[in-house]
C-alpha positions as CSV (number, residue, x, y, z in Angstrom):
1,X,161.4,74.2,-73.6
2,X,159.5,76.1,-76.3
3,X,155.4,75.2,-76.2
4,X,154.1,73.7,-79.3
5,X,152.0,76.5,-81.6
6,X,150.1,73.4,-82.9
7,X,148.3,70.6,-81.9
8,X,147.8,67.1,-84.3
9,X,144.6,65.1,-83.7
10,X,145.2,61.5,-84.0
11,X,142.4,60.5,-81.5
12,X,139.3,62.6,-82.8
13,X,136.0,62.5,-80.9
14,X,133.4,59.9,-82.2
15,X,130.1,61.2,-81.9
16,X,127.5,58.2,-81.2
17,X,124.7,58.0,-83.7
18,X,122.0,55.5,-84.6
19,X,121.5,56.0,-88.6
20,X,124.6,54.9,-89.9
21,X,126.4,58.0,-90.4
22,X,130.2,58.3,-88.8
23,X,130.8,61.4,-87.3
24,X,134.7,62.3,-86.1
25,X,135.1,65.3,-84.5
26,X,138.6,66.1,-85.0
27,X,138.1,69.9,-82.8
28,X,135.3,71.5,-81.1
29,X,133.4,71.5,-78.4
30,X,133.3,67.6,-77.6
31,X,137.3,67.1,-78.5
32,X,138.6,70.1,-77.6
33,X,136.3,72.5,-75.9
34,X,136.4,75.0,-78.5
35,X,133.4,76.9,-79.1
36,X,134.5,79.2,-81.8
37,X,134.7,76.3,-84.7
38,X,134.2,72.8,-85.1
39,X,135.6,70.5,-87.8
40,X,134.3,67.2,-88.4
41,X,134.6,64.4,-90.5
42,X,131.6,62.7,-91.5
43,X,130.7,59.3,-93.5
44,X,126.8,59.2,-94.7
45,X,125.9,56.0,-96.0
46,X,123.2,55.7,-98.7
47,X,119.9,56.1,-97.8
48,X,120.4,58.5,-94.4
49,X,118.9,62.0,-94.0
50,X,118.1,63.5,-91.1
51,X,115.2,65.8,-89.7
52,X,114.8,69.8,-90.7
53,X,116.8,71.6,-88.4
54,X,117.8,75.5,-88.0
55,X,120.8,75.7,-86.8
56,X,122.1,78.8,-84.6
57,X,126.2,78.2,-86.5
58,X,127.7,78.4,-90.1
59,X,128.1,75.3,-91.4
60,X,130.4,74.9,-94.2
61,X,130.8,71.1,-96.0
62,X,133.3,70.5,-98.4
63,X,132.3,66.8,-100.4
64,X,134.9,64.5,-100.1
65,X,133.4,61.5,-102.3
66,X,130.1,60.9,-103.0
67,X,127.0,63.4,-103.4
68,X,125.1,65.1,-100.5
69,X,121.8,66.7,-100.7
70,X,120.3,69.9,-98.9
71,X,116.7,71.6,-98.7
72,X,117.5,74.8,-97.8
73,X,114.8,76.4,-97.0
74,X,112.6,75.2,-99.8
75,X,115.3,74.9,-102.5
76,X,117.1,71.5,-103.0
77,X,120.7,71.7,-103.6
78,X,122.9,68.7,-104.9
79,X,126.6,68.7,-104.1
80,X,129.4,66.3,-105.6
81,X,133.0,65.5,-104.9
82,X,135.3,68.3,-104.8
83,X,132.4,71.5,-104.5
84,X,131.8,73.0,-101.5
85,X,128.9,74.6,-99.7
86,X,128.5,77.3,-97.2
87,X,124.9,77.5,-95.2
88,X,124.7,80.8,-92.9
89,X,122.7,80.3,-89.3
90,X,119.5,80.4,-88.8
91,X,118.7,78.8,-92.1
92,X,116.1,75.8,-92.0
93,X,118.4,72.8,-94.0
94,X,117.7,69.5,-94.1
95,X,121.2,66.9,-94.9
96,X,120.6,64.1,-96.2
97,X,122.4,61.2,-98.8
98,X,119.7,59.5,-101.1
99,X,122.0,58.2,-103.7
100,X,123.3,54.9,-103.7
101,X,126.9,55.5,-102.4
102,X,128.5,56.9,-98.9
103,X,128.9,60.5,-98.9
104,X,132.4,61.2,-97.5
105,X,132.9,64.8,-96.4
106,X,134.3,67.7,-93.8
107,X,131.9,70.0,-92.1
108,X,133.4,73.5,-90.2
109,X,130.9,74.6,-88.2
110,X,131.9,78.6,-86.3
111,X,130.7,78.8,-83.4
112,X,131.3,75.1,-83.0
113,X,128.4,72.7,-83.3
114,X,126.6,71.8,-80.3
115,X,123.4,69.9,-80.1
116,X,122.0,72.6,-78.3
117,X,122.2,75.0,-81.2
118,X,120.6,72.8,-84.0
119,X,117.0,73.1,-83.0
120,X,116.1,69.8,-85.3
121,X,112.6,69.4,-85.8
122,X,110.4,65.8,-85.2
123,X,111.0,63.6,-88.0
């Protein structure tokens, strides 16, 4: 029998969080064990942001629906459906959504995200 050259993900991880946002992990490290690149699809509802963080990956977010917002560094970026964003690593970011509807988007993190390599910073 000839082995599949593709895998479908119908049961993507759900990362646990306490502000609201949805986080679905469709492969990477907590799905998959891949630690070259993560992809992830995330729901922010209005009102979340998160704490600074640097992480030690490439993040690249594509906006579904909605807006996002990023301080990168100390430059505030605004992103709306359909444009796309690429953050290298080592860059201080902070995520956030403080318009009034959920932000629906994909982030691709290489090397895959782990919680280890975000170095957030106290809120």
């Amino acid at each position: 029998m000839k082995q599949k050259k593709y895998t479908i993900q119908n049961n993507p991880f759900v990362v646990p969080t306490n502000d609201g946002k949805v986080i679905k992990e469709h492969f990477g490290l907590a799905t998959n064990g891949n630690s070259k690149i993560s992809v992830a699809h995330m729901k922010a509802p209005a009102g979340w942001s998160e704490p600074f963080q640097t992480p030690e990956f490439d993040e690249y977010t594509f906006i579904i629906k909605g807006k996002k917002q990023f301080i990168i560094e100390d430059e505030t970026v605004t992103l709306e459906a359909g444009q796309s964003i690429k953050i290298e690593k080592n860059t201080r970011v902070q995520y956030s959504n403080p318009f009034s509807e959920t932000c629906e988007y994909i982030a691709i993190c290489t090397p895959a995200f782990s919680i280890d390599m975000v170095n957030r910073e106290n809120k």
